[in-house]
N, C-alpha and C positions, 0 to 999 in steps of 0.2 A: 802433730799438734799435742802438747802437753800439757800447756797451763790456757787458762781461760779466764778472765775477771772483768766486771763492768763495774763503770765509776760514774759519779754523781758529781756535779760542779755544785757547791753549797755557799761560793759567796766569798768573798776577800781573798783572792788565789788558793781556796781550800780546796780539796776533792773527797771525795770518800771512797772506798774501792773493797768489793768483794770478789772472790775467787778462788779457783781452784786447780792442784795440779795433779796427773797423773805420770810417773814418769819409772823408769826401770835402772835400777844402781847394779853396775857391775863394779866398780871401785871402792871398797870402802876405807878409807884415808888411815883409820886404825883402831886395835883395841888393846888390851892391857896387855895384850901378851905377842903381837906380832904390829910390826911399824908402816906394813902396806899390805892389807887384806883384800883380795881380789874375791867377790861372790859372784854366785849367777844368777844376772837377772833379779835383784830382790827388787821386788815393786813397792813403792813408792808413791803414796798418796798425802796428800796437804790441801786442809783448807784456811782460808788467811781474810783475816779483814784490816784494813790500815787507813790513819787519815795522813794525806801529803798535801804540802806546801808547796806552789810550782813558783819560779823564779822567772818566770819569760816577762812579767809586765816589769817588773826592777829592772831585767837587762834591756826595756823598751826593742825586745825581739818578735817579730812572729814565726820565727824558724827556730828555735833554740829555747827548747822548754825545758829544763832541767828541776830535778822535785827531789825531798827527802818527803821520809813519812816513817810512821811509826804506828803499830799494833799489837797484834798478834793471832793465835792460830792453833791448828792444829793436824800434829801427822800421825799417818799410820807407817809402817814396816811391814812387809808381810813375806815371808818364804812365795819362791817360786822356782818351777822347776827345782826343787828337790834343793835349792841355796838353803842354809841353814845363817842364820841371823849371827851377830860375833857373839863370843861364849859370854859375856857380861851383861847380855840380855834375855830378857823371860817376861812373858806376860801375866796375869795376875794366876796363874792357874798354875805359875812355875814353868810354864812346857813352853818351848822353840816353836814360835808361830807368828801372828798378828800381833805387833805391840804398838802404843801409838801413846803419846805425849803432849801437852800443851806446851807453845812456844810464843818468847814475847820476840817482835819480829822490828828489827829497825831497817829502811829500805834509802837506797839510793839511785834515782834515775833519772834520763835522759830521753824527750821527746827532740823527735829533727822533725819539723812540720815538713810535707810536701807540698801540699794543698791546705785547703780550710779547712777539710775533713780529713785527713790523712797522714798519717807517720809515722814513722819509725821507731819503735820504743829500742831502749836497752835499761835492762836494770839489775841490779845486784840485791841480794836481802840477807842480812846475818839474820839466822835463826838460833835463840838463847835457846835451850831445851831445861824444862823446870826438875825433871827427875835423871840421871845420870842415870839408871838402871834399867830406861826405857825409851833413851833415843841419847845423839851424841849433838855437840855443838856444829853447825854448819851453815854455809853459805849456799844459796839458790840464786844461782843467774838465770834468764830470761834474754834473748833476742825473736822481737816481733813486729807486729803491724797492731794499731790503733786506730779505728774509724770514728768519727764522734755523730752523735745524731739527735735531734730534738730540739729542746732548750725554751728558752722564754723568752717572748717579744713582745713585751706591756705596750708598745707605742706602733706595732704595726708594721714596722718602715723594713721587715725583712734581715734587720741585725739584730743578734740576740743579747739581750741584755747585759753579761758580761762581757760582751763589747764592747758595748753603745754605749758612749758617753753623754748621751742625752737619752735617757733609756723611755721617758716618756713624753716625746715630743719626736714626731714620724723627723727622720733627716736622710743622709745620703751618705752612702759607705763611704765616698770621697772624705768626708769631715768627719768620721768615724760616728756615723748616726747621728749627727747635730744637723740643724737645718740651713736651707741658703734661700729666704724666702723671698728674696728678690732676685734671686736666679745671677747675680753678677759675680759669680765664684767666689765671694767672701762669707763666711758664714755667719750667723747673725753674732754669734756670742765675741765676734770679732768686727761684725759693722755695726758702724755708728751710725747710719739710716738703714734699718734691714728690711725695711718695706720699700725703700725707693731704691735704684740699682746705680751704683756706683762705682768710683776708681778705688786701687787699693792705695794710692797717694794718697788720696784722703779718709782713707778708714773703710771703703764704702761709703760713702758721702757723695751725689752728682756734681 
């Protein structure tokens, strides 16, 4: 387990999302003076906050939740086991050790719902790094799981409001939260008698 982050649903497919990751780099892609730098073990820490846009109600899916989002963050670098950081970095003290950076963070990702509460994440995130002298430009991928939990139900009926298309008037998951209150399988905001129970020939109408 490496990274960890919890997000907040805030309203017109937004989310908010903070997090964390800890992870250990034996590859390092390059520095000024050698084109594929292998270290050992240099750990790896990042903390990040982003807001993302999801796309699942545009694609009218509820399997296929795809987001970008945009933030930023902050990493550390730290020697392990005796790895020595690449020679174009140093921390404020001048010396090979702990060096860490702020980064404006742009994200791209993919929820595969399983369930109602459950799925699949995969995501990608370019990290911009603000000082070259204390981290390098990189990407962070992510493959995980997603639980969701909580949320607001103003109308009671058991679906949470950014579901529920009638978010304050109790109704029935069938009609995605809208009511059927004469029970004839048509929902009201679709029958024309919604207190007397009807055919759908004639609107809901007997």
């Amino acid at each position: 387990l490496s990274t960890i982050s919890v997000s907040k649903y805030i309203g017109d497919n937004f989310t908010v999302q903070v997090g964390g990751s800890v992870n250990q780099i034996k590859k390092w892609g390059q520095d000024n003076n050698n084109p594929s730098l292998e270290v050992d073990d240099l750990a790896y820490y990042a903390v990040d906050g982003n807001v993302r846009y999801h796309f699942a109600s545009l694609l009218n899916s509820s399997k296929i939740d795809p987001a970008i989002g945009i933030g930023g963050g902050y990493t550390w670098l730290e020697e392990s086991n005796n790895a020595a950081l690449p020679d174009n970095f140093s921390n404020d003290d001048g010396d090979l050790g702990t060096v860490g950076v702020g980064t404006g963070n742009v994200t791209a990702g993919l929820n595969f719902w399983i369930s109602e509460n459950l799925a699949i994440n995969a995501a990608s995130t370019y990290k911009h790094v603000f000082e070259d002298a204390y981290g390098a430009q990189h990407f962070q991928h992510s493959l995980g799981v997603v639980f969701t939990f909580g949320g607001k139900d103003t109308d009671g009926d058991g679906i949470y409001d950014d579901q529920d298309e009638c978010p304050e008037t109790p109704g029935l998951a069938e009609f995605n939260g809208c009511p059927d209150t004469d029970s004839d399988g048509i929902e009201d905001r679709k029958d024309d008698c919604p207190n007397v129970a009807g055919t759908a020939e004639f609107n809901g109408c007997p």
